[in-house]
C-alpha positions in Angstrom: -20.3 4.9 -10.9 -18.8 5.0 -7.5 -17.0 1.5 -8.5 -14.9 3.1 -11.4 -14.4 5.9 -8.8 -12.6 3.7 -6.3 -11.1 2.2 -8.7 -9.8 5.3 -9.9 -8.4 6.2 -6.4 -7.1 3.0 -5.8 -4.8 3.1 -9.2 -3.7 6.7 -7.8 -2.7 4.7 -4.3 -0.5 2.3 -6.1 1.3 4.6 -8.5 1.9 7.2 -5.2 3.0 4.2 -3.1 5.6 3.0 -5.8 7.1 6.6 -5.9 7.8 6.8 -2.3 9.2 3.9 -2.0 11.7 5.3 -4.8 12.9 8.2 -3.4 12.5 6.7 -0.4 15.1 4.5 -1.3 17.2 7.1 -3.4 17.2 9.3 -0.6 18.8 7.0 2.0 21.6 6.0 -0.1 22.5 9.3 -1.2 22.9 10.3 3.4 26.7 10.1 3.3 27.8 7.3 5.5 26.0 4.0 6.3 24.8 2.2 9.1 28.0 0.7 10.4 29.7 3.8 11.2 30.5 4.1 14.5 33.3 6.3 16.6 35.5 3.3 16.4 36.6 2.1 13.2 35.8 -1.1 12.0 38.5 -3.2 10.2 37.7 -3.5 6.6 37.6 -7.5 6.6 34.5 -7.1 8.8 33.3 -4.1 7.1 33.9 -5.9 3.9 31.6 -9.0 5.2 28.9 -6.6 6.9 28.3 -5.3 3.0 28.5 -8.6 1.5 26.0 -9.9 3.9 23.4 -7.1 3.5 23.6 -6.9 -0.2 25.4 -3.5 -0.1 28.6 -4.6 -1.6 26.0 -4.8 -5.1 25.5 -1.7 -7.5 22.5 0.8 -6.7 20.2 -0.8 -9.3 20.7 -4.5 -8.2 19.8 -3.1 -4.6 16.9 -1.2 -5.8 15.4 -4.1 -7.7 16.2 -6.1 -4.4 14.4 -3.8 -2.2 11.5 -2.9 -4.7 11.0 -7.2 -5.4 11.2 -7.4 -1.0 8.2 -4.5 -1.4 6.0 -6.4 -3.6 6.5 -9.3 -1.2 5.7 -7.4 1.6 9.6 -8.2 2.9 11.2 -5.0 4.6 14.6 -6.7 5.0 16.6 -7.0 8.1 17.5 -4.6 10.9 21.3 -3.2 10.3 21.7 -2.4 14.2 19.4 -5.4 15.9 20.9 -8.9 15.0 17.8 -11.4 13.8 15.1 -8.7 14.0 13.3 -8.0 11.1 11.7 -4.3 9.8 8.3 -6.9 9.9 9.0 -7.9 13.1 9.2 -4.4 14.2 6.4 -3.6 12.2 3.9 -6.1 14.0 5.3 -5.5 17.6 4.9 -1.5 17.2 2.2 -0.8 15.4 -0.7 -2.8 17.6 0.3 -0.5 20.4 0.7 3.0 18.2 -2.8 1.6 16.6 -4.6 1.7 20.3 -3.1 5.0 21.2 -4.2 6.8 18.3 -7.4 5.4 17.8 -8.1 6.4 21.7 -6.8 9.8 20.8 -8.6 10.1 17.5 -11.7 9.1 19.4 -11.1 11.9 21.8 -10.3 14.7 19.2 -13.0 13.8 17.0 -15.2 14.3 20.1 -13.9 17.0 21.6 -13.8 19.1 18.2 -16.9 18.6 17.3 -19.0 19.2 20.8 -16.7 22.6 21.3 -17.1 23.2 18.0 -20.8 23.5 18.0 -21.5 24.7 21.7 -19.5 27.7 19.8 -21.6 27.7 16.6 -24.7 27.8 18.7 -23.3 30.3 20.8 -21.9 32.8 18.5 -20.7 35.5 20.6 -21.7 34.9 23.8 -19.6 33.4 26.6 -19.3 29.7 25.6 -17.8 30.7 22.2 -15.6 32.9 23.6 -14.5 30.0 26.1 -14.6 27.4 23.1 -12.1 29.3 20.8 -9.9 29.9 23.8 -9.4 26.6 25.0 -8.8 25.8 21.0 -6.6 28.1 20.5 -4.7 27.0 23.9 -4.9 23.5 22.2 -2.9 24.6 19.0 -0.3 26.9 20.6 0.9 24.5 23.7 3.5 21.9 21.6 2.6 18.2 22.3 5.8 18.0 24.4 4.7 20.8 26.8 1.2 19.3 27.3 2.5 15.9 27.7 4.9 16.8 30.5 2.2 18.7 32.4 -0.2 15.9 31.9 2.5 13.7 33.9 3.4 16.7 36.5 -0.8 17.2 37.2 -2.0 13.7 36.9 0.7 11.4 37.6 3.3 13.5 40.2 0.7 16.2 41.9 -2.3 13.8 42.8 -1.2 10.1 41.2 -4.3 9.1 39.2 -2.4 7.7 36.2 1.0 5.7 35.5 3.7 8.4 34.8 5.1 6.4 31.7 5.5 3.2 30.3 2.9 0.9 28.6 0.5 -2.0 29.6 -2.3 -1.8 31.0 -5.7 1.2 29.9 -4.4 3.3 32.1 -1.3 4.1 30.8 -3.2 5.0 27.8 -5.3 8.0 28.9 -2.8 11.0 29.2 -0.7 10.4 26.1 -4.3 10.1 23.7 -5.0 13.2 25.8 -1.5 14.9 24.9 -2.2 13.4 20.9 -5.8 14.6 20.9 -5.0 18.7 22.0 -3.9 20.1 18.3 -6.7 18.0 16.6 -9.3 18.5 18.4 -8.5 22.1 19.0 -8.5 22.2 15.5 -11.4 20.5 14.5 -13.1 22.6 16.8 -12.4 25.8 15.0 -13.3 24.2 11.7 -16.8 22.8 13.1 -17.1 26.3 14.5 -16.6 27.9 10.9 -18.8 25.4 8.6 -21.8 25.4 11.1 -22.3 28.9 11.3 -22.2 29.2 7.7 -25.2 26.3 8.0 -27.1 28.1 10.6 -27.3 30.9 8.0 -29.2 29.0 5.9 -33.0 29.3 5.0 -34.1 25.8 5.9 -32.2 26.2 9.3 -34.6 29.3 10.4 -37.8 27.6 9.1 -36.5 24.8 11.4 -36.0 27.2 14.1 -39.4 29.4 13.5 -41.0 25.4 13.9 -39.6 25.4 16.9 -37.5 22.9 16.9 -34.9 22.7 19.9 -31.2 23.3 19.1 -30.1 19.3 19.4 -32.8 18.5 17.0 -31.8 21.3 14.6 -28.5 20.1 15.4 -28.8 16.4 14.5 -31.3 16.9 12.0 -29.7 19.6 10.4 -26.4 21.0 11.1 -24.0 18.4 11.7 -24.6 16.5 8.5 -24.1 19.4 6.4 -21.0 20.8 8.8 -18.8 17.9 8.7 -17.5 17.9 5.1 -14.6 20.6 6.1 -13.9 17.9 8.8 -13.9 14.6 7.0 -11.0 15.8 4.8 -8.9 16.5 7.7 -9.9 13.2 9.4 -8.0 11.3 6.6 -4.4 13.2 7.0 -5.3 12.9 11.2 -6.4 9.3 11.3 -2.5 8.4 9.4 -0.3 10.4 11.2 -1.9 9.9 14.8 -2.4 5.9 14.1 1.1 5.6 13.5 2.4 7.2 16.2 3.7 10.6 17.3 7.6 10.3 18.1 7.9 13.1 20.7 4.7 11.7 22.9 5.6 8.0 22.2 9.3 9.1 23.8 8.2 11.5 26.5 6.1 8.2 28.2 8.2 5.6 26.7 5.2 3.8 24.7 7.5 0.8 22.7 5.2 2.2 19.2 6.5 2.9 15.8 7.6 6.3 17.2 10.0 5.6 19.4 11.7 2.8 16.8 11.2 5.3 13.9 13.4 7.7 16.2 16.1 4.9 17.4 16.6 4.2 14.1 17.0 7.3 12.8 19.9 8.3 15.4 21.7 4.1 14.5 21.6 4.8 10.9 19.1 1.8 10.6 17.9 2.4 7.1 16.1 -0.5 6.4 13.7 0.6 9.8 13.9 4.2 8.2 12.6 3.1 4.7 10.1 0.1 6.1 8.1 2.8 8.3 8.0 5.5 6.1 6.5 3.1 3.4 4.3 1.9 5.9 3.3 5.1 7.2 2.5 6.3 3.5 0.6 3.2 3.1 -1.7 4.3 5.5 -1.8 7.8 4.8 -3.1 7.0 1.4 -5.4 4.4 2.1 -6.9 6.9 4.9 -7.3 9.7 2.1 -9.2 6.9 -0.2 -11.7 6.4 2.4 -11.8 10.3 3.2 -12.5 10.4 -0.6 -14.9 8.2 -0.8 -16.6 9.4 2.1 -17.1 13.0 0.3 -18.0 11.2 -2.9 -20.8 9.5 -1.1 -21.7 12.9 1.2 -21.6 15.6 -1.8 -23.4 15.3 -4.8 -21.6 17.6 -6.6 -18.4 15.1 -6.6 -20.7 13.0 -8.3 -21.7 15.4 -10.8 -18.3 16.7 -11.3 -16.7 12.6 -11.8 -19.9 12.3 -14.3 -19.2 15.3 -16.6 -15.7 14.4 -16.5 -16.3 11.0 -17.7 -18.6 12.1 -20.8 -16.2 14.7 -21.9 
């Protein structure tokens, strides 16, 4: 059963996939302009050959069928504004390093989130969930920009402990996954908080208790397993965005990821860039939520009821 499931989800993924990369397309050629423009004019001879060259000079459906045929074959096309780079090229020099940052800062969320999260389930009212919730709320208000800069004041300018910017070696990697990591883990703390004091409420969890069983076994035992299906459907949505980069922290330290090229090529008019990372970012957005899928199909037996019925009716 759980093979026609996937399969299911995977036919969802390609149909979802082939959509964006139509209005993705769409949407680019209808920005007025195009990517030569510049404050002084071009002459229209080398206009004229820049278009030819690139394939523009064609109707929209020829370059659609170009572009979707250069999809298929995993073939992004050229970079508009970097002479012999490639949106591939781009692709594999960015996304290794975007890749190490947010799985560091993914590590770091998913940790943090949890373990505030249930010191403040355990502690329901008393002083570690009050200082919990505040430091998570703290987490979600401060923008990424804001903590990122005082990251770099505190730790690299005030006492010198890590790089200030650039990329290279693992310690230019701890403050921006710590700058990534403040929304998500703020925010998985307050939803670990919610679901496991619904679960503490449970019957089996004070017969656990009046055993007297300490609160780590009653939380590993217990609690987490049936607490972290609120979680696991955020940590598909998370584990896309922050694998591929966040523009503003990727900028702020000047990490070469897909951020910083995603931005660049925004403000150049480099649509090829544009379309190749958005594609590729919903690429691994859906394949993420497919896992996340799985994952609840394989957690909650009622998915598996539900899937069941459905197939039988």
């Amino acid at each position: 059963m759980i093979y026609k499931y996937i399969l299911k989800k995977l036919f969802y993924c390609v149909v979802t996939l082939f959509t964006v990369v139509t209005l993705t397309f769409f949407l680019m050629k209808s920005i007025p302009g195009d990517p030569f423009m510049q404050e002084q004019a071009i002459p229209k001879e080398i206009l004229q050959n820049l278009y030819e060259h690139y394939g523009l000079d064609k109707p929209l459906h020829i370059q659609y069928f170009k572009y979707l045929k250069g999809f298929v074959t995993l073939d992004f096309g050229p970079s508009f504004k970097y002479e012999g780079r490639t949106t591939n090229q781009i692709i594999r020099e960015g996304f290794p390093i975007s890749a190490t940052l947010g799985l560091v800062a993914f590590g770091l969320a998913v940790f943090w989130g949890i373990f505030w999260g249930s010191i403040a389930a355990f502690y329901k009212g008393k002083f570690l969930d009050h200082f919990s919730m505040l430091i998570s709320v703290a987490g979600m208000s401060v923008p990424s920009f804001i903590s990122a800069t005082l990251l770099q004041y505190v730790f690299s300018i005030q006492w010198s402990i890590f790089p200030i910017a650039r990329w290279g070696t693992p310690a230019h990697v701890f403050l921006p996954a710590v700058a990534l990591a403040c929304f998500p883990s703020a925010f998985i703390a307050r939803m670990t908080r919610a679901s496991m004091v619904e679960v503490l409420q449970k019957e089996y969890i004070l017969t656990a208790m009046a055993k007297g069983l300490t609160k780590f076994q009653i939380w590993k035992g217990h609690v987490l397993k049936n607490s972290l299906l609120p979680v696991i459907s955020y940590l598909g949505t998370l584990f896309a965005s922050i694998i591929t980069g966040s523009f503003i922290v990727e900028k702020i330290f000047g990490i070469p990821g897909l951020g910083g090229w995603m931005v660049s090529s925004i403000t150049n008019r480099d649509y090829t860039i544009i379309m190749g990372l958005t594609i590729f970012y919903s690429f691994i957005l859906l394949i993420s939520i497919t896992i996340t899928d799985i994952l609840y199909f394989a957690l909650d037996p009622r998915i598996k009821d539900r899937f069941q019925n459905y197939e039988l009716t």
